[in-house]
C-alpha positions as CSV (number, residue, x, y, z in Angstrom):
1,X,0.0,0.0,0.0
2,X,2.5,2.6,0.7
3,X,4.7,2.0,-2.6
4,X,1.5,2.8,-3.8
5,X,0.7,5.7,-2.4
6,X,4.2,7.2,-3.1
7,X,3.7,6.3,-6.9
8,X,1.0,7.7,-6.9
9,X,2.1,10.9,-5.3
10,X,5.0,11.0,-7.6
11,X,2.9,11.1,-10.9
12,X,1.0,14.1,-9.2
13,X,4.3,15.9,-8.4
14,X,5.6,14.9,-11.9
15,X,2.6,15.7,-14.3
16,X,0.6,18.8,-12.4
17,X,1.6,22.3,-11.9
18,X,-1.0,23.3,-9.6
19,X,0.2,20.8,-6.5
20,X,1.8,23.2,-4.0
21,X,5.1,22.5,-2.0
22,X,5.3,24.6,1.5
23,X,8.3,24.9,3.1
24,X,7.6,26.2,7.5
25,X,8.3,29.7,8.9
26,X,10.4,29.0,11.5
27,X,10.9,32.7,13.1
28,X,8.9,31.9,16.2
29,X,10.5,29.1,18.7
30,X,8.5,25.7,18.4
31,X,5.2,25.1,20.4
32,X,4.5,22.8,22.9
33,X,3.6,19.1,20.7
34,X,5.2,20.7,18.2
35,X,6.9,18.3,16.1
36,X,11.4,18.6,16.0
37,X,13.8,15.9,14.6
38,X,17.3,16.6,13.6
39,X,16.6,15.1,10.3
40,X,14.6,16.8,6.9
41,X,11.4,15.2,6.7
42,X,8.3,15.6,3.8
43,X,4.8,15.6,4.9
44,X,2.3,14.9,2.0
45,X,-1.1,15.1,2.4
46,X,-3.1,12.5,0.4
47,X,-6.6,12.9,0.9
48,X,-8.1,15.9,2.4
49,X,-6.8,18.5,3.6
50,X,-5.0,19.8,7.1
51,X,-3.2,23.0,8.2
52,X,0.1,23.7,10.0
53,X,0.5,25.9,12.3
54,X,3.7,27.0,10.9
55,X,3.2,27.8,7.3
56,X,2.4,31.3,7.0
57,X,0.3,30.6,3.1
58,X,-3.5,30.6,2.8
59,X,-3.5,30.2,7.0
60,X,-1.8,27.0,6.6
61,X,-4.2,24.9,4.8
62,X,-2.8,21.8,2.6
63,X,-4.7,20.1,0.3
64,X,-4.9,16.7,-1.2
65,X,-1.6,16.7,-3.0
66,X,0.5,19.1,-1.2
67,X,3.7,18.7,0.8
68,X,5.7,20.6,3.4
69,X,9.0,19.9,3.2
70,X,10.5,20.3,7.0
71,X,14.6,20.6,7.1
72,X,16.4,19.1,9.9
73,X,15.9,20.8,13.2
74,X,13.2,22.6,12.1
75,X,9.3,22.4,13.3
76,X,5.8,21.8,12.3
77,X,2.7,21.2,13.9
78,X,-0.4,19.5,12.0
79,X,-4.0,20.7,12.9
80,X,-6.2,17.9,11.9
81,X,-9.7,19.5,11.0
82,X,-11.2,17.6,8.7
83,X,-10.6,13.3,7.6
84,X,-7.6,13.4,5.9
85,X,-5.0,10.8,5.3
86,X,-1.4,11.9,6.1
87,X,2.2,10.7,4.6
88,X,5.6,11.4,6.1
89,X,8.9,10.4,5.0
90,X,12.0,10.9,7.3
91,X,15.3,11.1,5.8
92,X,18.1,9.9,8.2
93,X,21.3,9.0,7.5
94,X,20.8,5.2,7.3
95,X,17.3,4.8,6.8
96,X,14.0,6.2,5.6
97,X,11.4,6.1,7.7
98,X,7.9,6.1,6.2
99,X,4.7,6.7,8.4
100,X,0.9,6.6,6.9
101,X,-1.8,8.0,9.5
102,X,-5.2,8.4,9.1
103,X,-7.7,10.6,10.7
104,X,-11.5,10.1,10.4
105,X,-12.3,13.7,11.6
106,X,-12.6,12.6,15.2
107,X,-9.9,10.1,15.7
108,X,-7.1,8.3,14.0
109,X,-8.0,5.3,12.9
110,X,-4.7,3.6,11.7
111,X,-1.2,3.9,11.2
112,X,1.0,2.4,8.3
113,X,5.0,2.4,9.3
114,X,7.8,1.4,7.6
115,X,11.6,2.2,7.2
116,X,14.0,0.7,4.6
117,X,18.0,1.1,4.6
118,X,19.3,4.1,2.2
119,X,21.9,1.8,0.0
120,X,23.6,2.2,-2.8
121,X,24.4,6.5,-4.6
122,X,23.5,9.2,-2.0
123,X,21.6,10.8,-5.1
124,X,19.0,11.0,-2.1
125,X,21.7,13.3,-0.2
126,X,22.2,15.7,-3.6
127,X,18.2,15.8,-3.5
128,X,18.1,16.9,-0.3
129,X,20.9,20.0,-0.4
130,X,18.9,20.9,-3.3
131,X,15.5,20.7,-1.5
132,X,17.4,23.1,1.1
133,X,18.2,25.5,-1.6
134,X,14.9,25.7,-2.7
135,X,13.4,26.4,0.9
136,X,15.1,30.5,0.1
137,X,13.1,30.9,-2.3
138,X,9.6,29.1,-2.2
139,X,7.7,31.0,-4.7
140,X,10.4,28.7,-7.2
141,X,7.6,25.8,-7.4
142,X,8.5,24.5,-10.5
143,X,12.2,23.5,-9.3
144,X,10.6,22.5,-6.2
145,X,8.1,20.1,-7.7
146,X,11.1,19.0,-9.7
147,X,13.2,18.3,-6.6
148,X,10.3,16.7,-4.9
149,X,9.6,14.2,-7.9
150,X,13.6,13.0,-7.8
151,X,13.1,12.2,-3.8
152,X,9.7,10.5,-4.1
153,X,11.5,8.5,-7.0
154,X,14.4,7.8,-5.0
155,X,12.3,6.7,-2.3
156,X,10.4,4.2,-4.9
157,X,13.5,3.0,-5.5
158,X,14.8,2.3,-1.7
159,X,11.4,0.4,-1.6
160,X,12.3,-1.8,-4.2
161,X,15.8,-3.0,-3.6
162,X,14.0,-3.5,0.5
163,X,13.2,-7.4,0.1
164,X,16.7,-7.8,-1.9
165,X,18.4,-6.4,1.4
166,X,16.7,-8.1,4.1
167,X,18.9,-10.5,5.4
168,X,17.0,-13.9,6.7
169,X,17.0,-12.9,10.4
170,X,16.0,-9.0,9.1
171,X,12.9,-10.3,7.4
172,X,12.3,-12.1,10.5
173,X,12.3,-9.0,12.8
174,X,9.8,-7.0,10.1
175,X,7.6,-9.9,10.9
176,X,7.7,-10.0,14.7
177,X,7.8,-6.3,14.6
178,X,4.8,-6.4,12.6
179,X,2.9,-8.6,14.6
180,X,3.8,-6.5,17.4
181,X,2.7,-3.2,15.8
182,X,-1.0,-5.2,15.6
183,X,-1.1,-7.1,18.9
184,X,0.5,-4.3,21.2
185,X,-2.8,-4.0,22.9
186,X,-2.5,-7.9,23.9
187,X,-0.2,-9.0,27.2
188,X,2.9,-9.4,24.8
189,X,6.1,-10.9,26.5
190,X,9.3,-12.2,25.2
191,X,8.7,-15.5,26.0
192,X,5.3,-15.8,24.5
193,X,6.0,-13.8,21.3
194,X,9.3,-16.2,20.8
195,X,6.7,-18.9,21.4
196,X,4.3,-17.6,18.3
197,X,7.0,-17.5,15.9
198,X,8.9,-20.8,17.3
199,X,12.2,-19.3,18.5
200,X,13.7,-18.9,21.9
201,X,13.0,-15.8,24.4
202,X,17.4,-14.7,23.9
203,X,16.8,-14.8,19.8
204,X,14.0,-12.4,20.0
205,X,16.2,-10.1,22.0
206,X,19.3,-10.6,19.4
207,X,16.7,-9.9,16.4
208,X,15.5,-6.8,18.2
209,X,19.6,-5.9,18.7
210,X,20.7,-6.5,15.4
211,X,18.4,-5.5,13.7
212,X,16.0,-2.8,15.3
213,X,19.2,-1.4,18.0
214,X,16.3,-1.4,20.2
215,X,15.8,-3.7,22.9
216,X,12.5,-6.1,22.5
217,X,10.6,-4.2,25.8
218,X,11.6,-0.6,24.7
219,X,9.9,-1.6,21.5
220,X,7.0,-2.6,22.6
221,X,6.1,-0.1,25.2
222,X,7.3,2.9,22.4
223,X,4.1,1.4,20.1
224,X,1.7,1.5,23.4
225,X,2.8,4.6,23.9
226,X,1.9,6.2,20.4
227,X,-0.7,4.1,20.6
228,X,-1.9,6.1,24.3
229,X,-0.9,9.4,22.2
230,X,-3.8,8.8,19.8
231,X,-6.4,7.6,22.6
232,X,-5.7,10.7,24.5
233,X,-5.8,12.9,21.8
234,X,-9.4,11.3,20.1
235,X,-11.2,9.8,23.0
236,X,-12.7,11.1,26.4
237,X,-11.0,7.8,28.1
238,X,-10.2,7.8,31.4
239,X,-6.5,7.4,31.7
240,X,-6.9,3.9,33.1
241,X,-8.7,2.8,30.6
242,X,-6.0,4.4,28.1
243,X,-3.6,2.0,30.0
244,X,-6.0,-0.9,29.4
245,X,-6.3,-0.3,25.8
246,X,-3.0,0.1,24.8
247,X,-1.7,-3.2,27.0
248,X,-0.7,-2.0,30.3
249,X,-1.8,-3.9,33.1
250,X,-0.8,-1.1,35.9
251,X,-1.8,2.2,35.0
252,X,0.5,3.3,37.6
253,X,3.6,2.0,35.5
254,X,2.1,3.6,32.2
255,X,1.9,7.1,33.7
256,X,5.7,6.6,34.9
257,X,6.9,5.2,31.3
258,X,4.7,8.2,29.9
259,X,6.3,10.4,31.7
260,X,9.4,9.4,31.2
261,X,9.1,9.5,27.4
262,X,7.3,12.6,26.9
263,X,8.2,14.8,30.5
264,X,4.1,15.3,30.7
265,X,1.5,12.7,32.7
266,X,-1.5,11.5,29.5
267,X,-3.3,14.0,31.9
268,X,-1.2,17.4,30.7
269,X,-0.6,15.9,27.5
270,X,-4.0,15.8,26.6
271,X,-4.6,19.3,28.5
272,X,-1.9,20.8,26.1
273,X,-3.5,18.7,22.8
274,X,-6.6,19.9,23.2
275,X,-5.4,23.7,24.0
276,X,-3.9,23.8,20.4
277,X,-7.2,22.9,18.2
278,X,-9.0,25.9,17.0
């Protein structure tokens, strides 16, 4: 689904000269929820529309078709009006990291995430120190849209050569990871997760190592966590039954690995979510 999508987007870019690409103001310090990462990132929106609180055009609105394109260490912050159906892409230095999310005007309703090695030419790299050339002088669409179709077709390409790269024990991981992205909600544990897939408790935690440089319980609790990020932002939940939801037996424990992760309780971070809708 998301080659799909990108395809897709990349015969918009390529063949229209009305798709806009925004690049973000960045002359007032980021918000709180604001959204900062160290590397350049492209939000595409690809059905509906949204606005972002830092792009200064038409109050921020982005229609079906249009991008932002955020350079590292940088901010943006999406206001999520109406259903709409979100792309992002991160470009880090070994990987791109590709995460679908969709909104149905109340709530997100799912999210697609992927990331794939960068191998081979860094023609992505050229692409991008372009791209940041352009971001001077944003009213220069036609060379942005032009940028903007060679990084969606690099990215095509990173997709393509991903199940020539995966090792054996790499494809394993995408499908324990997987699995774990869609059961998260369950009472996962090493030892019964190594059990479903018919390997021993210490292999999961080298798959996890090798592969993911993430340990196998950091993992899990970072997808109940975005997973308690979406409850609090689209339901009226109680916060234990937020914990419930998202796996956690002890609400206690969630609000202390909540904390820890974001330096708010769910309680403040919904206070401060809800204080930046319109």
């Amino acid at each position: 689904m998301l080659t799909d999508v990108i395809e897709t987007l990349f015969r918009s870019v390529s063949g229209s000269g009305s798709l806009v690409i925004r690049f973000p103001d960045n002359s007032q310090p980021p918000p709180e929820l604001a959204c900062v990462v160290s590397f350049p990132r492209i939000e595409f929106v690809v059905e509906g529309e949204v606005h972002d609180r830092n792009v200064t055009a038409d109050k921020g609105l982005m229609r079906q078709g249009d991008a932002i394109y955020i350079p590292g260490g940088k901010w943006n912050l999406t206001v999520w009006d109406k259903p709409a159906v979100l792309l992002s892409i991160l470009f880090s230095k070994e990987k791109l990291g590709f995460s679908l999310q969709f909104w149905d005007g109340k709530a997100f309703t799912g999210t697609d995430k992927q990331s794939v090695p960068r191998l081979g030419p860094r023609v992505g790299s050229f692409l991008l120190q372009a791209m940041n050339e352009v971001v001077s002088i944003p009213e220069d669409q036609q060379t942005a849209r032009c940028v903007m179709a060679g990084l969606l077709s690099h990215c095509l390409e990173q997709l393509s050569n991903r199940a020539q790269v995966l090792t054996r024990s790499g494809a394993l991981f995408e499908v324990v990871k997987r699995y774990i992205d869609e059961n998260a909600s369950l009472p996962l544990t090493r030892e019964n997760v190594a059990k479903r897939f018919h390997i021993t408790p210490n292999y999961i935690s080298h798959l996890f190592r090798k592969s993911g440089d993430i340990g196998f319980s950091e993992y899990l609790n970072h997808v109940r966590l975005e997973r308690a990020k979406l409850l609090l932002k689209g339901y009226e939940l109680k916060i234990k039954e937020v914990a419930t939801h998202c796996g956690f037996v002890d609400s206690n424990y969630f609000c202390r690995v909540f904390r820890k992760s974001t330096a708010r309780s769910p309680s403040q971070y919904r206070s401060q979510w809800l204080s930046q809708l319109p």
